[in-house]
C-alpha positions as CSV (number, residue, x, y, z in Angstrom):
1,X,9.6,3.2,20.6
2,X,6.6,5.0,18.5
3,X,3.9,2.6,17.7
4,X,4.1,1.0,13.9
5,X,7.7,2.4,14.3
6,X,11.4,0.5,14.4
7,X,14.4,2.3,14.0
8,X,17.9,1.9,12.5
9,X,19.8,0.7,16.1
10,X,17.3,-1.6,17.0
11,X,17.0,-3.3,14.0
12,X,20.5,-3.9,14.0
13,X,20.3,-4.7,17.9
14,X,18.0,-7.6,16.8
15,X,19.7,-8.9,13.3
16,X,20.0,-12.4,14.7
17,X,16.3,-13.0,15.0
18,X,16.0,-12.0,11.2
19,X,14.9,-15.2,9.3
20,X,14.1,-16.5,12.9
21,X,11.5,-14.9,14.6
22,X,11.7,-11.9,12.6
23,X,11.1,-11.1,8.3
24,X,12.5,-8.2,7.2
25,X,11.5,-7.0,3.8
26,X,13.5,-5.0,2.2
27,X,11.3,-2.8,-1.1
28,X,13.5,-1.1,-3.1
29,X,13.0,-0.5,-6.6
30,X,16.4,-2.0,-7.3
31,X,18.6,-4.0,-4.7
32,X,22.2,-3.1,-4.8
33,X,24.6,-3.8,-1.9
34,X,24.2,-3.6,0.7
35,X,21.8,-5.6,2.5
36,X,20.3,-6.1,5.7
37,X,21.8,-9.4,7.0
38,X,18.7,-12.0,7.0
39,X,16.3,-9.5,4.7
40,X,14.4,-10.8,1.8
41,X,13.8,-8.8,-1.1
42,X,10.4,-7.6,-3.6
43,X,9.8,-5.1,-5.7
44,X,6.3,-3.3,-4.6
45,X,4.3,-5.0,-7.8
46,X,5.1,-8.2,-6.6
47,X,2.3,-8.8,-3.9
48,X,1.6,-4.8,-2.8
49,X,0.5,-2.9,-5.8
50,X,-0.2,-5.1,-8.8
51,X,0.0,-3.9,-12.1
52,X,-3.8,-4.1,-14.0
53,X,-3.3,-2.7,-17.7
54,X,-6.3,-3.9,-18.6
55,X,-7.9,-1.3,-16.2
56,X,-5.4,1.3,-16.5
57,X,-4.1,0.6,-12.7
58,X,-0.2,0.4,-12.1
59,X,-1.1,0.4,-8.1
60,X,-4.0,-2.1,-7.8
61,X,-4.4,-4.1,-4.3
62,X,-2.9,-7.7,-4.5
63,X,-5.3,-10.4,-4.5
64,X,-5.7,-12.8,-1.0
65,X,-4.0,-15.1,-3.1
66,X,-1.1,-12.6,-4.6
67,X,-0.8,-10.9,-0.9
68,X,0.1,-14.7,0.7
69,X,2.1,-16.1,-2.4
70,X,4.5,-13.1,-1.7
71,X,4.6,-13.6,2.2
72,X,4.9,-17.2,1.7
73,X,8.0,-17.1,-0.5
74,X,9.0,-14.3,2.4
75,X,8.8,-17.0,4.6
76,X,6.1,-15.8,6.8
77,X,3.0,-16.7,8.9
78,X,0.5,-15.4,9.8
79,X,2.3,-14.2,13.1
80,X,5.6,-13.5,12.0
81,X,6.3,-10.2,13.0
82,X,7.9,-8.4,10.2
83,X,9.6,-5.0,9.5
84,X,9.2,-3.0,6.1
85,X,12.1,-1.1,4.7
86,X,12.7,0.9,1.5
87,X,14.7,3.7,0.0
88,X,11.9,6.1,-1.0
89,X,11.2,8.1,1.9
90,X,8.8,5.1,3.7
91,X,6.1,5.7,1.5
92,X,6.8,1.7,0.2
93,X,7.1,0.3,3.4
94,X,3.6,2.1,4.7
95,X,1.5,1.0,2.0
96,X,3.0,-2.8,2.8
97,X,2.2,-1.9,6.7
98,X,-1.5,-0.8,5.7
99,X,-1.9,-3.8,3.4
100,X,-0.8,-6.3,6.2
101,X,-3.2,-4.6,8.4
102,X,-6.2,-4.6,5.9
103,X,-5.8,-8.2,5.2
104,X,-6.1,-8.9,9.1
105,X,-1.8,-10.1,9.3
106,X,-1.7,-11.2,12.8
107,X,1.9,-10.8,13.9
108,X,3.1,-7.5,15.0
109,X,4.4,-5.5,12.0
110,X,6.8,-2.4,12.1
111,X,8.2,0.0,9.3
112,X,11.7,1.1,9.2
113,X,11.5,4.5,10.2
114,X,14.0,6.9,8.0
115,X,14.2,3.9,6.1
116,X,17.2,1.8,4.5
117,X,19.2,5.1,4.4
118,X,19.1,5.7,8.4
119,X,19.9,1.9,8.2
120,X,22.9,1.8,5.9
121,X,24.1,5.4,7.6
122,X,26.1,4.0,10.2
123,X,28.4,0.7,11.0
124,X,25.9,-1.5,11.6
125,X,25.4,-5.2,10.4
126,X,24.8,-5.4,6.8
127,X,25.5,-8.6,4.4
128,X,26.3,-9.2,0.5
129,X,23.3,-11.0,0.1
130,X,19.7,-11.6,0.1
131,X,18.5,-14.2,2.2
132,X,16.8,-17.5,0.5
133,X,14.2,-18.9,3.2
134,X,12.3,-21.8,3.0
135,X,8.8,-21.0,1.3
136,X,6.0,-20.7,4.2
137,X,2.4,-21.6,3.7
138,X,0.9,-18.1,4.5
139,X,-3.0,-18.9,4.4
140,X,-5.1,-16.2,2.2
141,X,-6.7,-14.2,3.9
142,X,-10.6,-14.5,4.0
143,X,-11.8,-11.1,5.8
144,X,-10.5,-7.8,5.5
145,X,-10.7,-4.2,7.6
146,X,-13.2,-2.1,5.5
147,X,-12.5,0.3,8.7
148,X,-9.1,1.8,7.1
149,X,-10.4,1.4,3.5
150,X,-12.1,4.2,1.3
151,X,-14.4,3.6,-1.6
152,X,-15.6,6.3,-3.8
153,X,-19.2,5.8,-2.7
154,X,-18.3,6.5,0.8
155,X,-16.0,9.4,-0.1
156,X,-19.2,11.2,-2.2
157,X,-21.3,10.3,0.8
158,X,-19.4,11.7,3.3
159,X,-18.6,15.0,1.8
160,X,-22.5,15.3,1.1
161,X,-23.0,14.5,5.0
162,X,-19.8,16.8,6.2
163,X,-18.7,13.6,8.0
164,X,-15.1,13.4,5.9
165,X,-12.2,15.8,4.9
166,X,-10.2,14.2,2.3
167,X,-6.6,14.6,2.2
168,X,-4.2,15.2,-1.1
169,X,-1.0,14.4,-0.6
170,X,0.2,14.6,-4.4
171,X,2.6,17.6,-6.1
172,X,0.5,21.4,-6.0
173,X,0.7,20.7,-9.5
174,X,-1.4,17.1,-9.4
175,X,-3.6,18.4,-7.1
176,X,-4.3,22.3,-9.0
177,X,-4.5,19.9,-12.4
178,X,-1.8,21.4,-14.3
179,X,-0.1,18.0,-14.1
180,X,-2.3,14.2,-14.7
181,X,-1.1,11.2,-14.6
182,X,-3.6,9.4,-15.5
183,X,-7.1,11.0,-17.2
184,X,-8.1,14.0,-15.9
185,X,-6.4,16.5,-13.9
186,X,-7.9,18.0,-10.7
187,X,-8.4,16.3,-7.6
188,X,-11.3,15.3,-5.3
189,X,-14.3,17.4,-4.3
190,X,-13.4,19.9,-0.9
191,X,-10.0,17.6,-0.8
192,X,-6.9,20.3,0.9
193,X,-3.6,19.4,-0.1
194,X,-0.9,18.9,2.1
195,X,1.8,17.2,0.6
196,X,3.0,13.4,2.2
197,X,6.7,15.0,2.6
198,X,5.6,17.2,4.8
199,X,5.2,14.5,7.8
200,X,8.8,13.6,7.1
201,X,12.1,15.2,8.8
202,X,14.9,15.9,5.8
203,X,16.4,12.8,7.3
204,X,13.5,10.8,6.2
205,X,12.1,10.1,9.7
206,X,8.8,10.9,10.8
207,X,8.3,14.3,12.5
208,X,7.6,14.1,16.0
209,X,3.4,13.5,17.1
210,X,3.6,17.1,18.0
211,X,5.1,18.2,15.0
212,X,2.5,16.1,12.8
213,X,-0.1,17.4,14.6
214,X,0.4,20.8,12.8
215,X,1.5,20.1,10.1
216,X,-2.0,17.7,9.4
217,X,-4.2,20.2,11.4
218,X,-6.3,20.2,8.5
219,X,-7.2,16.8,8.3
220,X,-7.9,16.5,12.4
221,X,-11.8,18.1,12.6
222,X,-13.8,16.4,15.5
223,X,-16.7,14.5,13.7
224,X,-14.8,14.6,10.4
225,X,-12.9,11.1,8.9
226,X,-9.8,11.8,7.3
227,X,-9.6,9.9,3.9
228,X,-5.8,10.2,1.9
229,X,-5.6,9.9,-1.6
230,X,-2.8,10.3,-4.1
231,X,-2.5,8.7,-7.1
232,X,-1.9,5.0,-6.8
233,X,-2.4,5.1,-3.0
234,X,1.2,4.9,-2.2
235,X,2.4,8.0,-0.9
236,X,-1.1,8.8,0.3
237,X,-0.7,5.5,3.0
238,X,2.0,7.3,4.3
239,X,-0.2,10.7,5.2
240,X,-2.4,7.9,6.5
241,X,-0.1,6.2,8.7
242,X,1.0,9.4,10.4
243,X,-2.8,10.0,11.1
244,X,-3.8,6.3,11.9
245,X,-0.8,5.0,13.4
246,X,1.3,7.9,15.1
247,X,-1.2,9.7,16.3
248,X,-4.3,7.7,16.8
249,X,-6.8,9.5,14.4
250,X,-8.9,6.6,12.6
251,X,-8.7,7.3,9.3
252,X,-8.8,5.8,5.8
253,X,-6.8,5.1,2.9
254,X,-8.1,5.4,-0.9
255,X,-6.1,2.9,-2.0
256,X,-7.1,3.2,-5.8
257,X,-6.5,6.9,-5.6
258,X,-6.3,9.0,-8.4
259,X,-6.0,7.0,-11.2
260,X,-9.7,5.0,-10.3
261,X,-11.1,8.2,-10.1
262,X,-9.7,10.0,-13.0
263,X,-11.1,7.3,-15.2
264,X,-14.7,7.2,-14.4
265,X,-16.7,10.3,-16.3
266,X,-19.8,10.2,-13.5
267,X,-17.4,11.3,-10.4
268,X,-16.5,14.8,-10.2
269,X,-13.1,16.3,-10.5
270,X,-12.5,20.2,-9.0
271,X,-9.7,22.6,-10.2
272,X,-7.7,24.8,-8.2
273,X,-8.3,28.7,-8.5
């Protein structure tokens, strides 16, 4: 089994344990049938990327507080181990895995790799309904791992110093600034694009390590920190997972992305061509 990994058979292997010694969190967009026997189910904005109108962020970090009100009502503690699932190519469930890990969750944590689709695929266990546990008493956390989080400051700092390459994972047209979502278009100063599909088989599983390891050559440089970005820092944690995770290559996540950048005048933007 890869590190940060679980797949399909031996989740199914272990469907028992759900709601036991196991939460499984399933992060659709919707929930239809059917359902992983014992999973518990929330939308991404409920406790992974909070919606902030009031400063233009759809993808803004949870709170302590929001983080453990959601694993709480998961039924979690603070050593659960717990498995992250969705239908949109893993790029959910990897933000949820870096979240857990930047908030210091102490339990092991896995993502469902190839997602609710390798899951559902195949006659395995599967159930009508969500499961209703009995609310936890997750504690909020009070320290968090500035080691796998960006900031702009340190991104301008390190491409003045040559200590970073920063990684675009959005569309060609995001990143050339034909296409903005939010603000301006452009991206990051010296960023290279490589889009987050690309560390994905057309199954939705991750490549193999060998196979990631060309396809994100250019964010492995000796002496160099990868930072990914995208645009709400979503389908950039899942570049970053393939870097930090599968293949051991400390890296960081700029988890406001895009649309914190776009809005602030004094940090510059570069076009393509």
């Amino acid at each position: 089994m890869r590190t940060g990994l679980i797949t399909a058979d031996k989740l199914a292997s272990r469907v028992a344990e759900i709601g036991k010694d196991l939460v499984c969190i399933d992060l659709r967009e919707r929930a239809p049938l059917p359902k992983v026997p014992g999973s518990v189910w929330f939308d991404l904005h409920d406790g992974f990327a909070q919606h902030r109108p009031d400063r233009g962020l759809d993808y803004d970090l949870p709170s302590p507080k929001e983080l453990a009100g959601t694993l709480s009502r998961a039924g979690a503690t603070l050593d659960s181990e717990i498995v992250l699932a969705d239908d949109a190519g893993n790029r959910r469930a990897t933000r949820a895995y870096w979240l857990l890990r930047y908030y210091g969750h102490c339990g092991p944590v896995s993502v469902l790799d190839g997602g609710l689709f390798a899951y559902f695929g195949s006659d395995r266990p599967t159930a009508a309904d969500f499961a209703n546990p009995e609310p936890g008493d997750y504690p909020i956390p009070t320290t968090t791992d500035e080691s796998i989080r960006a900031t702009p400051t340190e991104i301008l700092q390190g491409i003045e110093e040559d200590r970073v390459v920063i990684c675009d994972v959005r569309t060609a047209e995001e990143y050339q600034g034909e296409f903005a979502l939010s603000g301006r278009g452009g991206h990051l100063p010296k960023a290279q694009h490589v889009p987050w599909q690309d560390c994905l088989n057309p199954d939705g599983t991750f490549r193999s390590n060998q196979a990631l390891e060309q396809v994100l050559r250019p964010f492995i440089s000796e002496g160099h920190q990868a930072i990914t970005y995208c645009q709400g820092g979503i389908r950039a944690s899942l570049t970053w997972f393939a870097l930090h995770v599968l293949l051991g290559r400390p890296s960081k996540l700029y988890a406001a992305s895009w649309e914190e950048w776009a809005q602030r005048p004094e940090l510059p933007v570069e076009l393509a061509g």
